[in-house]
Biopython code that builds the backbone (N, CA, C, O; Angstrom):
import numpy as np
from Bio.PDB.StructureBuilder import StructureBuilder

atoms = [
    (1, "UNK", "N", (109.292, 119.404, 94.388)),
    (1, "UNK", "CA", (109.718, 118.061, 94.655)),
    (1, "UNK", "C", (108.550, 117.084, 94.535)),
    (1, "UNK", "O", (108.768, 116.045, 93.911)),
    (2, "UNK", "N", (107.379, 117.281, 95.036)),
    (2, "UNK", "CA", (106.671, 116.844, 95.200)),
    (2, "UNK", "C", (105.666, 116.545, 93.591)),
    (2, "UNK", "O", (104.756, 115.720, 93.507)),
    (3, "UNK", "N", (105.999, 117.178, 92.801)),
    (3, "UNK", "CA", (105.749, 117.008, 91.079)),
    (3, "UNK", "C", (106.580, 116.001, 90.254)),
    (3, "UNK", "O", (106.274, 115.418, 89.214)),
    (4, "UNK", "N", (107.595, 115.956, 90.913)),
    (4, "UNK", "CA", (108.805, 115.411, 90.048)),
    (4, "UNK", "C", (108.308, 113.897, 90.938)),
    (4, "UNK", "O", (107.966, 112.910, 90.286)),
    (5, "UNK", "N", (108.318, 113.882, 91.996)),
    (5, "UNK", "CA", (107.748, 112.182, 92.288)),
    (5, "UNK", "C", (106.603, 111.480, 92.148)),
    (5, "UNK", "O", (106.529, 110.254, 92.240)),
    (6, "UNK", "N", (105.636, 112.278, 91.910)),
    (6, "UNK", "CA", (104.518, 112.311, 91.042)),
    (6, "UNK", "C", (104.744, 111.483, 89.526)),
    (6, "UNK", "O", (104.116, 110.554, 89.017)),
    (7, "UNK", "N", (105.957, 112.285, 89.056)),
    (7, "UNK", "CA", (105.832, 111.938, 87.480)),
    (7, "UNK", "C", (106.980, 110.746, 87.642)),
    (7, "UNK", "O", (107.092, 109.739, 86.944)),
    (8, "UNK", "N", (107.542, 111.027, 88.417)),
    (8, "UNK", "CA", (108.439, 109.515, 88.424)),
    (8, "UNK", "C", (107.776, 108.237, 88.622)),
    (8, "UNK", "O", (108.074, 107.103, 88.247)),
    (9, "UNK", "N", (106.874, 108.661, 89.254)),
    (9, "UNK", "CA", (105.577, 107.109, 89.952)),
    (9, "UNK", "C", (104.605, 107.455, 88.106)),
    (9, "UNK", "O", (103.791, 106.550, 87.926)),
    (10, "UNK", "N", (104.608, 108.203, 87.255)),
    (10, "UNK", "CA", (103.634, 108.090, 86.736)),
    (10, "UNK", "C", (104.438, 107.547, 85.260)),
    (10, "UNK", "O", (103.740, 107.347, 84.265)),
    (11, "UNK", "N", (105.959, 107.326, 85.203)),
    (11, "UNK", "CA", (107.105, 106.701, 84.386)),
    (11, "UNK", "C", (107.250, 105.544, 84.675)),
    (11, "UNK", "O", (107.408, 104.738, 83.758)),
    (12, "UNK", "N", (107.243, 105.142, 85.907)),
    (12, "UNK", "CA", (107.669, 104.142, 86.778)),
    (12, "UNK", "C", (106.533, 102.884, 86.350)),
    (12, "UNK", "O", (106.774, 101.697, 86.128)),
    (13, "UNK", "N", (105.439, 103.489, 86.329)),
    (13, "UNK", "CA", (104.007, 102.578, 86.189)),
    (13, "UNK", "C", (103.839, 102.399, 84.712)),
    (13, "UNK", "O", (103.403, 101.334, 84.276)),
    (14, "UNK", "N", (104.261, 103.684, 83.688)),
    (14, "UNK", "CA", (104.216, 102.831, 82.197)),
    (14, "UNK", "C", (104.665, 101.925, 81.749)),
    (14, "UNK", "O", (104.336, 101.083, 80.914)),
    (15, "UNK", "N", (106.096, 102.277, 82.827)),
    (15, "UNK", "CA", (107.338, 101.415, 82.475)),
    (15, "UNK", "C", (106.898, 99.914, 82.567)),
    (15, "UNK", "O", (107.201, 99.089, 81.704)),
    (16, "UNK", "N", (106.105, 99.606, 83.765)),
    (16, "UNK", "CA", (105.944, 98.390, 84.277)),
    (16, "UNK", "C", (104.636, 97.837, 83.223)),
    (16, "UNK", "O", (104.323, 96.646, 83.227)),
    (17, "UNK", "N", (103.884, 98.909, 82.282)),
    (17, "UNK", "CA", (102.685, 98.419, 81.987)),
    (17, "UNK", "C", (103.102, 97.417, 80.478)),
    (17, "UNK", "O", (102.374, 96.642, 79.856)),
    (18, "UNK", "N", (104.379, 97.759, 80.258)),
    (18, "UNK", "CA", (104.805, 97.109, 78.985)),
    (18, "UNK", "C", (105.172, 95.735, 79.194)),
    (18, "UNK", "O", (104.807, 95.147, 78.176)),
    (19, "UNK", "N", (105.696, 94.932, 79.973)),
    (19, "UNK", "CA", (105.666, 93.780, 80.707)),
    (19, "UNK", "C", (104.495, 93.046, 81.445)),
    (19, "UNK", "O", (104.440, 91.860, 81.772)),
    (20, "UNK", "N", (103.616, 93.997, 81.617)),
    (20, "UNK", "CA", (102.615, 93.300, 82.445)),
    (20, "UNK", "C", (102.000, 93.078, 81.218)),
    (20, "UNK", "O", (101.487, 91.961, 81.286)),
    (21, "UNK", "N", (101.697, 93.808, 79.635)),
    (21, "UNK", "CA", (100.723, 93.804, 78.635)),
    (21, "UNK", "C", (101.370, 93.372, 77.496)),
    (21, "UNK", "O", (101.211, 93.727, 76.328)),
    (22, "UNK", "N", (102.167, 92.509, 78.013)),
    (22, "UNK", "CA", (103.173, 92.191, 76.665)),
    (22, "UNK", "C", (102.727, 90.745, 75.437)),
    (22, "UNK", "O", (103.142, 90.615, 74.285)),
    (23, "UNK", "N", (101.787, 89.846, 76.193)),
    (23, "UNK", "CA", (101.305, 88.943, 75.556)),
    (23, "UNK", "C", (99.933, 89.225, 74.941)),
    (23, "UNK", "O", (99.689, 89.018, 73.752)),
    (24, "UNK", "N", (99.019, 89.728, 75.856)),
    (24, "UNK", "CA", (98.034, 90.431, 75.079)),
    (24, "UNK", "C", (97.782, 91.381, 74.858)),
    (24, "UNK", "O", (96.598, 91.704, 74.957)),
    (25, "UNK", "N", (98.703, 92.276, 74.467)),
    (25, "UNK", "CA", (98.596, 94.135, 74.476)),
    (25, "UNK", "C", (97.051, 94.521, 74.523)),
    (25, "UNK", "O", (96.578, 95.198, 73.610)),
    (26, "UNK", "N", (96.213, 94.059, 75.661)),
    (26, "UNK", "CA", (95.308, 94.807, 76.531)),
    (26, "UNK", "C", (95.190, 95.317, 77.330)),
    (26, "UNK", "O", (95.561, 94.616, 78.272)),
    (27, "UNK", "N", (94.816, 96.370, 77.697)),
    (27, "UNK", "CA", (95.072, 97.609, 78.861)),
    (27, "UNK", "C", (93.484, 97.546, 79.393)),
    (27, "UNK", "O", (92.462, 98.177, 79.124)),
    (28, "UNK", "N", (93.865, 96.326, 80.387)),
    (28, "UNK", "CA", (92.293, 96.185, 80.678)),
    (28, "UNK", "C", (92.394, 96.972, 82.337)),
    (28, "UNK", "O", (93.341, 97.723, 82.570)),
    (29, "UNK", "N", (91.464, 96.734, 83.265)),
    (29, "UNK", "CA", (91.762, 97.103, 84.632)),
    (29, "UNK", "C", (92.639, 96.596, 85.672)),
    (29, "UNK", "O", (93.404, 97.111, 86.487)),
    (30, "UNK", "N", (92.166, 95.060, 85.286)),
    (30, "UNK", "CA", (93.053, 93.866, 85.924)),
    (30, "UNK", "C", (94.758, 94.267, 85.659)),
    (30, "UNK", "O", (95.450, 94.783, 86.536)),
    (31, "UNK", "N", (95.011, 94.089, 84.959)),
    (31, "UNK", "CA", (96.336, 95.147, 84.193)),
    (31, "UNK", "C", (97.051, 96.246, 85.190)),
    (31, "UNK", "O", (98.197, 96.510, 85.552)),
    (32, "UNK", "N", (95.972, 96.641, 85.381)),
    (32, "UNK", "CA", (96.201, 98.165, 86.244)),
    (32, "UNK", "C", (96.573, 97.679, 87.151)),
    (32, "UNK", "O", (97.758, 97.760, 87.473)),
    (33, "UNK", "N", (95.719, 97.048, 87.821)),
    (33, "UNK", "CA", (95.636, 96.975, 89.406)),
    (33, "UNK", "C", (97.067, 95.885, 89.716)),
    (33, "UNK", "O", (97.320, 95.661, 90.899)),
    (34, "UNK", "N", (97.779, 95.372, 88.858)),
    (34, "UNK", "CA", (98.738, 94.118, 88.986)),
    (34, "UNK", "C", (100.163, 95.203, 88.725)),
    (34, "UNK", "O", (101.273, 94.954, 89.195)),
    (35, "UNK", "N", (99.909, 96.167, 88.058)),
    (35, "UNK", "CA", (100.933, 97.300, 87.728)),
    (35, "UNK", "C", (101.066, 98.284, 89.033)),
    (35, "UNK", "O", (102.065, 98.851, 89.475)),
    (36, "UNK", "N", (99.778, 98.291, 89.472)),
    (36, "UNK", "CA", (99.778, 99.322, 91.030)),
    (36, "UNK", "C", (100.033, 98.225, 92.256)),
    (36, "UNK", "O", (100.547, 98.468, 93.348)),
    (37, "UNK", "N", (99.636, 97.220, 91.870)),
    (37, "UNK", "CA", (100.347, 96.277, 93.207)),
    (37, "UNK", "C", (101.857, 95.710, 93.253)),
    (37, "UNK", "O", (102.299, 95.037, 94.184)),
    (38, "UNK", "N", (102.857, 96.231, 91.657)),
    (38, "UNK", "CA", (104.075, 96.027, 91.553)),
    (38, "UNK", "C", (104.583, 97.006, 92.066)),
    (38, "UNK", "O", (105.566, 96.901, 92.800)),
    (39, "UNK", "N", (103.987, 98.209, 91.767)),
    (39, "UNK", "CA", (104.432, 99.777, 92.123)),
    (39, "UNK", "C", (104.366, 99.827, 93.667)),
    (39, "UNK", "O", (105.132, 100.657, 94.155)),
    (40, "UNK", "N", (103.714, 99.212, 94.428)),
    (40, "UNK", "CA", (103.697, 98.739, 95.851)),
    (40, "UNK", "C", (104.593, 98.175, 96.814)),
    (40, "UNK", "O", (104.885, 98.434, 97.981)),
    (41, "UNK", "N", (104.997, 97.186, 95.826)),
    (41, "UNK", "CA", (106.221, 96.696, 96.403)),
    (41, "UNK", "C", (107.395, 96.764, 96.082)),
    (41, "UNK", "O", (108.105, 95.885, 96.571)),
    (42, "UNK", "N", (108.212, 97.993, 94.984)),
    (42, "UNK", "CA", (108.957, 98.651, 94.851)),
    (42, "UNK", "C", (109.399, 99.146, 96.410)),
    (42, "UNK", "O", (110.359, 98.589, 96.941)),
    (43, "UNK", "N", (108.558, 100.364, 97.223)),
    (43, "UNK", "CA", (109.340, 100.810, 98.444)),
    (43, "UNK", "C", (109.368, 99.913, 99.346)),
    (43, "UNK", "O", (109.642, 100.399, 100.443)),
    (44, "UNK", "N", (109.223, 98.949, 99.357)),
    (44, "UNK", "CA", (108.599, 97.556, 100.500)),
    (44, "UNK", "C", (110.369, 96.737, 100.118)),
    (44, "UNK", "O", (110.878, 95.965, 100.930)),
    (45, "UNK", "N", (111.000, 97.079, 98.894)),
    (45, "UNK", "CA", (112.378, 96.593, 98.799)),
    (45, "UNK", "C", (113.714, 97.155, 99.819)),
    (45, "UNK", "O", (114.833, 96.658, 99.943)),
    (46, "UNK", "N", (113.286, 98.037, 100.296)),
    (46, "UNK", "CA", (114.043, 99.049, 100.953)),
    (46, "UNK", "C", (113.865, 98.587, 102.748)),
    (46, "UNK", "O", (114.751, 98.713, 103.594)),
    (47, "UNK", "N", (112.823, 98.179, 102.916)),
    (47, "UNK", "CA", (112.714, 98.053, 104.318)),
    (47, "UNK", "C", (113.712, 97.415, 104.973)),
    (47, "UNK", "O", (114.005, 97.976, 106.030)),
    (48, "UNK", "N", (114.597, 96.042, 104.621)),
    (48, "UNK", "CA", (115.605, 95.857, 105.000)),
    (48, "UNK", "C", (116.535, 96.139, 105.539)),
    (48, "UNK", "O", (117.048, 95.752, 106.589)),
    (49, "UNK", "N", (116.945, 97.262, 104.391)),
    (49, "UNK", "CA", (117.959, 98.331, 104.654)),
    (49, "UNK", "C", (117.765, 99.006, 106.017)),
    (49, "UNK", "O", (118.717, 99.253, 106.757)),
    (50, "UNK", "N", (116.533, 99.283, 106.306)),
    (50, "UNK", "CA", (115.846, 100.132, 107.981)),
    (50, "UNK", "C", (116.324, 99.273, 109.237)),
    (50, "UNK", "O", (116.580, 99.850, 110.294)),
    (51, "UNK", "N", (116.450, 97.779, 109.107)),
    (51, "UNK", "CA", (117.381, 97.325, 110.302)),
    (51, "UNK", "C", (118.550, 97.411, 110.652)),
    (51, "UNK", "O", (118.748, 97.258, 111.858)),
    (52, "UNK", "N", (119.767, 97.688, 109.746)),
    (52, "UNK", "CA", (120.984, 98.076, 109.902)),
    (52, "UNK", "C", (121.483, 99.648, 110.894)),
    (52, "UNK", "O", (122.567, 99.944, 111.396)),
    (53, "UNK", "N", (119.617, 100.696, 110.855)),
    (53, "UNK", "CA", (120.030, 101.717, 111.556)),
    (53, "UNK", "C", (120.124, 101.828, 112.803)),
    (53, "UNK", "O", (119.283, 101.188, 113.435)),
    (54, "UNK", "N", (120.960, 102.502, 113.468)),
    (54, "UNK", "CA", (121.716, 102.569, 114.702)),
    (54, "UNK", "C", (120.653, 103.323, 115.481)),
    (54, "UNK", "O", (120.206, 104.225, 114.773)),
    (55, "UNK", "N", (119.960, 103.275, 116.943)),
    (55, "UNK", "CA", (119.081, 105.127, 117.747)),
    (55, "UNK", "C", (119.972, 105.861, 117.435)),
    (55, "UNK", "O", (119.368, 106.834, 117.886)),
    (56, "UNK", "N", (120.741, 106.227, 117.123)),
    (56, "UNK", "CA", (121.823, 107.464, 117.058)),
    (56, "UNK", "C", (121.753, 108.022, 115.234)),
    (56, "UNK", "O", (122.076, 109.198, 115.073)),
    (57, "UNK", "N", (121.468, 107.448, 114.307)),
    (57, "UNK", "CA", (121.776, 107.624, 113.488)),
    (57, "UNK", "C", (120.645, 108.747, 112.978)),
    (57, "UNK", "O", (119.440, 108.535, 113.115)),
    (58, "UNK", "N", (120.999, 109.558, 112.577)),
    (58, "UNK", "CA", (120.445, 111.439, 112.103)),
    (58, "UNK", "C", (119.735, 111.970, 112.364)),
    (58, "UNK", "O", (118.693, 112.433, 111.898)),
    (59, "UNK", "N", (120.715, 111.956, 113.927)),
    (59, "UNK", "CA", (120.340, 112.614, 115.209)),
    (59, "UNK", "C", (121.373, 113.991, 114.763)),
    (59, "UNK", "O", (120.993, 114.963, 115.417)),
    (60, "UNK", "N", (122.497, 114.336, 113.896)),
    (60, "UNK", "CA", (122.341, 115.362, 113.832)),
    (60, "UNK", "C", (121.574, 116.226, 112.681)),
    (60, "UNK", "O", (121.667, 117.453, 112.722)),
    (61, "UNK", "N", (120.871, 115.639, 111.729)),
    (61, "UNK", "CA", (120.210, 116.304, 110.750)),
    (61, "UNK", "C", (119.055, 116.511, 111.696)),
    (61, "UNK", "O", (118.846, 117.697, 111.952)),
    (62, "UNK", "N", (118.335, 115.726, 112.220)),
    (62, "UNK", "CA", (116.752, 116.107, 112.710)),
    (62, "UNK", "C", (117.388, 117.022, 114.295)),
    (62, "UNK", "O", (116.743, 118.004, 114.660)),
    (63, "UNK", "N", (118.351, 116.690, 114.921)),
    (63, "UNK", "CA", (118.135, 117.849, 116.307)),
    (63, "UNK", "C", (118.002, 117.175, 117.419)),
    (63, "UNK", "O", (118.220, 117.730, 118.496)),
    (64, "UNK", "N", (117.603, 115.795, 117.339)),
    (64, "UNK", "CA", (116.989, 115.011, 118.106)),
    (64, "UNK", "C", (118.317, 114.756, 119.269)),
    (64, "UNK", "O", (119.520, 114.951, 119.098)),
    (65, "UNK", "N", (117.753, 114.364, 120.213)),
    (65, "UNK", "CA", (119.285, 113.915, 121.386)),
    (65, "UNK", "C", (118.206, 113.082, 122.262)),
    (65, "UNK", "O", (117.069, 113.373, 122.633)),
    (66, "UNK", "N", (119.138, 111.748, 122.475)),
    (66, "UNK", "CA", (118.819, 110.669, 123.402)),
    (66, "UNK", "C", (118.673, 111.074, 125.181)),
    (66, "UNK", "O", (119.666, 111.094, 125.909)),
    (67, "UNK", "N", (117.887, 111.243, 125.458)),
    (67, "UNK", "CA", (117.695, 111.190, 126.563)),
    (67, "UNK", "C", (118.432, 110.258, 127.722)),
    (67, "UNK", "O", (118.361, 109.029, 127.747)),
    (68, "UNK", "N", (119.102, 111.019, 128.610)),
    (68, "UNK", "CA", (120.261, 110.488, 129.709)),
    (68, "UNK", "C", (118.905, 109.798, 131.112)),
    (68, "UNK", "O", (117.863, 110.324, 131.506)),
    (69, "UNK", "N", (119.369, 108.864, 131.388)),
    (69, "UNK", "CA", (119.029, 108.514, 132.507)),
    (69, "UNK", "C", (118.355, 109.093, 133.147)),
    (69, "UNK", "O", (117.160, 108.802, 133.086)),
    (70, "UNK", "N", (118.819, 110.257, 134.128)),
    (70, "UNK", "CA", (118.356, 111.216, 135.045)),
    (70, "UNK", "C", (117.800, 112.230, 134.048)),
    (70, "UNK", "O", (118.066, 113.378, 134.404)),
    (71, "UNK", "N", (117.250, 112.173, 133.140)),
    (71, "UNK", "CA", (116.607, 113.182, 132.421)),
    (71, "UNK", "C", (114.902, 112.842, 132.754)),
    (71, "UNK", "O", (114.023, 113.553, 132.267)),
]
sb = StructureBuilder()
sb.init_structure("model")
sb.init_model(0)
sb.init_chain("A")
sb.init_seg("    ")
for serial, (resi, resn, name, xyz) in enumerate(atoms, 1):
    if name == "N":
        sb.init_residue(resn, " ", resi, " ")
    sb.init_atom(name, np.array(xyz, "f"), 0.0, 1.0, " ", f" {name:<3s}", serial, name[0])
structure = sb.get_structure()
């Protein structure tokens, strides 16, 4: 698993290098670093989504149980 997201982040970043290098097809550093700071805020789109979750929610995948009062 851990190969396959590797190469998805390493698709993901060519993908983006054709847009970032599209006026001056130079693959300078600056380049890079504007392609790794897009690739950055790709999972930073998702955080949103993290307020809609409930304390209860996969509490049965992880095992976890809310603690009662008198506990």
């Amino acid at each position: 698993m851990q190969q396959l997201t590797v190469s998805f982040g390493v698709s993901v970043g060519a993908m983006l290098l054709g847009p970032f290098t599209w006026q001056s097809h130079e693959l300078t550093p600056s380049r890079l670093h504007e392609v790794f700071l897009a690739m950055a805020v790709i999972p930073l789109l998702s955080l949103p989504g993290f307020r809609f979750l409930r304390p209860e929610d996969g509490m049965e995948i992880s095992g976890h149980r809310r603690r009662g009062r008198g506990d």
